[in-house]
N, C-alpha and C positions, 0 to 999 in steps of 0.2 A: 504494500500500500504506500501511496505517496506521501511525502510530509506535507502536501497543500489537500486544501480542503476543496472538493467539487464544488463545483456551483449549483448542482443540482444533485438530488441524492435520491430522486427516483429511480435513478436507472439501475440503481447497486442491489447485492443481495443482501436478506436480510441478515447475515454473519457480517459483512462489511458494516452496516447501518450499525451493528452493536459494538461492534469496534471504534467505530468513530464515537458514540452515543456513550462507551466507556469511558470515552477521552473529555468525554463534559459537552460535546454537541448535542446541541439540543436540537437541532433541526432534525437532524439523522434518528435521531428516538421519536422527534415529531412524524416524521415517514414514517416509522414502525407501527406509530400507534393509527395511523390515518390509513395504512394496510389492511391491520389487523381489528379494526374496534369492532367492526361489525357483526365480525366470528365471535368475538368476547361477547357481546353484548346477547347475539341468538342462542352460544352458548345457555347464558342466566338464564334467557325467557325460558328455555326448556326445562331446568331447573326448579322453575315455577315463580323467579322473581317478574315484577309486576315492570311496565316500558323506564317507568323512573328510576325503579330499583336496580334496574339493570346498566341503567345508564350509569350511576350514584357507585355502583360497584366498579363496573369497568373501569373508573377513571381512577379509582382507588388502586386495583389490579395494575393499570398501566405507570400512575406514581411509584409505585411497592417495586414495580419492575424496573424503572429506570434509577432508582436508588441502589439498586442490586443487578444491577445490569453487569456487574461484575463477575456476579454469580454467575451466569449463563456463558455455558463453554462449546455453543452450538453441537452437543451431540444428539443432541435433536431437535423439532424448528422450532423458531420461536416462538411463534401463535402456542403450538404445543405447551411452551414451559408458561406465557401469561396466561393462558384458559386454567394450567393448572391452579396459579396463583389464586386468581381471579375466583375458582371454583370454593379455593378453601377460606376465603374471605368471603363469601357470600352463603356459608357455612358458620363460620365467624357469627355472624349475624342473626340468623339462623338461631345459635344457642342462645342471644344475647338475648333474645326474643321468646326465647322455651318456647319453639314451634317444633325441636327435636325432641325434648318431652314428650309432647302432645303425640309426635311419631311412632319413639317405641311405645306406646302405649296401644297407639291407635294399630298396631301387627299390620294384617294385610289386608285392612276393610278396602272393601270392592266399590268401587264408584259408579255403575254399571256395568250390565252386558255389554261385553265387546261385540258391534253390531258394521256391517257394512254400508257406509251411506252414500257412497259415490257410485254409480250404474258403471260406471266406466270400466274398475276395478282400480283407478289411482285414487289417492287418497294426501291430503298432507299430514307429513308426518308426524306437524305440530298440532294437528285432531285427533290421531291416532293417540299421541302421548297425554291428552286430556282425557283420555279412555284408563289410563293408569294411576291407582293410588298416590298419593304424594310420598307415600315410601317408593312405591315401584318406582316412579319416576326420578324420584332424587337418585335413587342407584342408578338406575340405569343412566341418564344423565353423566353422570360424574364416571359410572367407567367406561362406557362410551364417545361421550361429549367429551369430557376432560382429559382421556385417557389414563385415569386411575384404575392401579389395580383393586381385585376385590379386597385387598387387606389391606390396603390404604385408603380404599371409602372406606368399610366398617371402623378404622381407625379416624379415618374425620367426620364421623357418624353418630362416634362411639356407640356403636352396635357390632354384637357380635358377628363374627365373620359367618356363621352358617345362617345368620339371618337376613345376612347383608348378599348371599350367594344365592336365598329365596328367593327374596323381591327382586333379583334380576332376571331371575329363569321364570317368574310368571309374569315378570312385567316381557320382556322378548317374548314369551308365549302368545303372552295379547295383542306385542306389537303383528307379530307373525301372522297372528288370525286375522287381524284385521287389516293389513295390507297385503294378506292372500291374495291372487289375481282371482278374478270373478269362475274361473274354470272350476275349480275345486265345488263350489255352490253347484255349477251348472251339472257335471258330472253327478251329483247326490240327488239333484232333480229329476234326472231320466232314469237312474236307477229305480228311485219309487213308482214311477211311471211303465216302468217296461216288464 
């Protein structure tokens, strides 16, 4: 890398942008965030924080990261290491809130039949996941979306790890069923019929 500074820092990758962003550039970290906020912020909503909250976190998530932008040794991307940030900061809050309480208490209350409502057989996936408890959801979220594993959500959860490995395998169950393509339906209809 050069000892001059671009004049534009779009065009760099996002390992160069953290390099420079190391160095006390702020524009170079301002690329990153203006890359990445939007994945952070769709991230939260899945999670189930509310458009403010999500917003409120992400910016939180993206200062936490450029404080510690040291920390990141690019062995993996960066959206990857803020989403994780971001994930457990908005967890953070979460407790500060005793809405994690209310979680393990609440196990795997079902919020609904998992139901098909698109003819098409597409679906968004952000309907699909309003079909999942707010446990299913948070796990699956966080080791999904955030790419944590299942003993690092049950450890930012504080929920035990086999309870942490349910609410993922029925929350996936549900997502499964319900972004089924329509064939599976069709095929159980002519069965009964023939």
């Amino acid at each position: 890398m050069s000892a001059t500074k671009p004049s534009s820092f779009a065009s760099l990758h996002d390992v160069e942008l953290c390099s420079y962003a190391a160095t006390g550039e702020g524009r170079a970290f301002g690329e990153l965030a203006r890359r990445h906020g939007s994945a952070v912020r769709y991230l939260l909503r899945r999670m189930g924080a509310q458009a403010a909250e999500a917003d409120d976190v992400a910016q939180d998530a993206f200062l936490t990261a450029f404080q510690r932008i040291t920390e990141f040794r690019g062995e993996g991307t960066f959206v990857a290491w803020v989403k994780r940030i971001a994930a457990r900061l908005y967890l953070r809050r979460l407790q500060r809130e005793r809405r994690l309480t209310e979680l393990a208490q609440e196990g795997g209350d079902e919020e609904g039949e998992v139901r098909r409502s698109d003819a098409d057989g597409r679906i968004d996936l952000d309907e699909a996941l309003k079909a999942l408890s707010k446990a299913e959801r948070l796990c699956v979220s966080l080791c999904f979306g955030a790419g944590l594993s299942h003993a690092e959500t049950a450890e930012a959860l504080n929920l035990p790890l086999g309870t942490v490995k349910s609410h993922v395998k029925r929350g996936l169950d549900k997502l499964r069923a319900r972004l089924a393509p329509a064939e599976g339906a069709a095929l159980e209809g002519r069965r009964g019929n023939g």
